[in-house]
N, C-alpha and C positions, 0 to 999 in steps of 0.2 A: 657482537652478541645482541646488542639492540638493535642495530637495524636489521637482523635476521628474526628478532621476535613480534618488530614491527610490521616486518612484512608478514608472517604468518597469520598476523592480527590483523593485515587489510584482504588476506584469503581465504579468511573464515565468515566475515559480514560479506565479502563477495559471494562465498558460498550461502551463506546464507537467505542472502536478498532475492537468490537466482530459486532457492527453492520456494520463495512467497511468492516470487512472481509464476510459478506454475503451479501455486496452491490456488490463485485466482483464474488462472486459464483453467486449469480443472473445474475448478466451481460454475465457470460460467459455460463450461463446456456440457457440465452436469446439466445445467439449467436449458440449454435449448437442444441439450439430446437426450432429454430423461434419464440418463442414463444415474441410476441409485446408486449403481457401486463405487463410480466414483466421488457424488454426493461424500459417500460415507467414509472411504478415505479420505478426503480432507477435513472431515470432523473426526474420526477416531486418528488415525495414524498420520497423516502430515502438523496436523497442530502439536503433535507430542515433541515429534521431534523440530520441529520450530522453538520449543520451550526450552531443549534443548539443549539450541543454539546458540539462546539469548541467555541464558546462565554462564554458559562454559566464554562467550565474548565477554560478559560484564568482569570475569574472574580475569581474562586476558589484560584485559584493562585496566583493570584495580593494580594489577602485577605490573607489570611496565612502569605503571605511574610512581610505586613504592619503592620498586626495583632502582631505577633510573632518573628518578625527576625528571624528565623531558621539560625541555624548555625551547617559547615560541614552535616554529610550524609543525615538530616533529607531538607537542602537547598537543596543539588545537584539533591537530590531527586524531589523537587517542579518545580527547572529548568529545570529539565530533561522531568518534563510531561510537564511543559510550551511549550519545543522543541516540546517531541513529539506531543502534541496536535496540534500543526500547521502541520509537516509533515503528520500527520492523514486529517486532511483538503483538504492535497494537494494530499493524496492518494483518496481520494472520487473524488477530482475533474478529477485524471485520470481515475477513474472508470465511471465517468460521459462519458468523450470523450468515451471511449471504450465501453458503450453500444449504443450511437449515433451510432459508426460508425458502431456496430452491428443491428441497424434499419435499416439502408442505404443497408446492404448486404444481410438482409433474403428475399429482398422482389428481387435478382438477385439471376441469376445462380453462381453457384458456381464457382470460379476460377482454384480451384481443391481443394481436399479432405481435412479439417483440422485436420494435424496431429500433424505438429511441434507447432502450436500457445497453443492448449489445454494443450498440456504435456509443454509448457512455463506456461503457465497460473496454471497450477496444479504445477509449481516449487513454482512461486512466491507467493501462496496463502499460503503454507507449509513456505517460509519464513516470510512473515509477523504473519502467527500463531505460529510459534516458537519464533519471537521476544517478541510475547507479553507473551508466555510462559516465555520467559527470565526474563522479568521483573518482570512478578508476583511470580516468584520462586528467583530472586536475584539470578538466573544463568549466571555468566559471561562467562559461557567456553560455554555454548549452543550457547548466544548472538554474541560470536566468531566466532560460526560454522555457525551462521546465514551470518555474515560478507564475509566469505570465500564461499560460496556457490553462490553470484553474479559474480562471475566470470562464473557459470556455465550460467546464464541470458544470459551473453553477449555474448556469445559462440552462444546459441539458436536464440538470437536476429538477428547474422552476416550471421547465417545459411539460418535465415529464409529472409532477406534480396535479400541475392543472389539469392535464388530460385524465387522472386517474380519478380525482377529485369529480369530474364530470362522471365518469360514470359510476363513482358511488352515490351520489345523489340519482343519478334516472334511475339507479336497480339495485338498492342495499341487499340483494343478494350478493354482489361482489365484491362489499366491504372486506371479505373476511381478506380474499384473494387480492385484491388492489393493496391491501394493509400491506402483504408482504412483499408485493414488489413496488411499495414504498421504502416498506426497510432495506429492500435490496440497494435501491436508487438510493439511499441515505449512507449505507455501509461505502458503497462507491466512493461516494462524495469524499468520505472521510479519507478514505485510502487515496485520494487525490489531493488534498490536503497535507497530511502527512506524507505524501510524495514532495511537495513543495516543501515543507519544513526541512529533507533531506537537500532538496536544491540550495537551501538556504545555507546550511551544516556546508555543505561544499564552497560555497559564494566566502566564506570564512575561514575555511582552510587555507584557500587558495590569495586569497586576498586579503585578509585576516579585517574583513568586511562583514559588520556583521548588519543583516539584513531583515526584517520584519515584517512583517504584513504586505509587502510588496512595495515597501518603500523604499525610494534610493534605488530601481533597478532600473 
């Protein structure tokens, strides 16, 4: 009976992670095909039921853990989705900001051409689908590579900073514009961040290693 509730508990954060990760392909698909309607689906009706998801796994978990005392891999395991199920949460909700502040810019001229935010955005979508390949495979060396790969984020993040920073100084008419695909570039960051943190959740499962800031990888 536990390992059959177990597993239903690692095919609900599976399902779950799979529908963030296409609340962000949406968002960013909103963003370089103007496309509103999808915008507004992922802020009215995908955040909802993301909210959901992350209620009805915490309850999973809570139950298991009351039910059964788990003890060693099959616990680290339950706390691990407990974690991750929040950082899931809190990856929707950056997805949320960044398709706002992609309603805000389809309906402006463009600031200049987006290059660097997409190929950011196409990083961080590759690291959150590899985390959760991590886990469903009890790959800790992938979950690794997941980890060591936000350094490339923040590289893209610093890049894309400067360049925007430049031209709110030559033409503070595109503060307003640049603002928000700074939040966008910011919201990224986060969701790749919090991708690592799920690398981390795995590296600890699997190895009962637990890992921080990218130390020890």
């Amino acid at each position: 009976m536990f390992e059959e509730k177990l597993t239903v508990l690692k095919e609900k954060i599976i399902e779950y992670a799979n529908h963030i990760e296409k609340m962000l392909e949406k968002a960013m698909k909103g963003l370089l095909n103007k496309d509103k309607e999808s915008l507004k689906m992922v802020i009215d009706e995908d955040e909802k039921k993301a909210n959901d998801w992350e209620i009805e796994i915490d309850e999973l978990c809570v139950d298991l853990i009351a039910l059964y005392q788990p003890m060693a891999k099959d616990l680290r395991t339950i706390l691990m989705i407990l974690k991750m199920n929040n950082d899931f949460e809190r990856i929707a909700d950056h997805v949320v900001n960044i398709a706002q502040s992609a309603e805000f810019l389809i309906e402006k001229e463009p600031v200049k051409p987006l290059i660097d935010i997409p190929r950011m955005a196409d990083e961080t979508t590759k690291m959150l689908k590899d985390a959760l390949k991590a886990f469903i495979e009890e790959d800790s060396v992938l979950a690794k590579k997941v980890c060591e790969r936000d350094f490339l984020i923040d590289s893209l993040r610093d890049q894309i900073f400067r360049e925007l920073f430049t031209y709110m100084i030559s033409d503070p008419k595109t503060i307003e514009r640049a603002f928000h695909l700074i939040r966008i570039t910011q919201n990224l960051e986060r969701i790749a961040d919090l991708s690592t943190n799920i690398g981390e959740d795995v590296i600890y499962i699997v190895e009962a290693k637990i890992i921080k800031h990218h130390k020890e990888i």
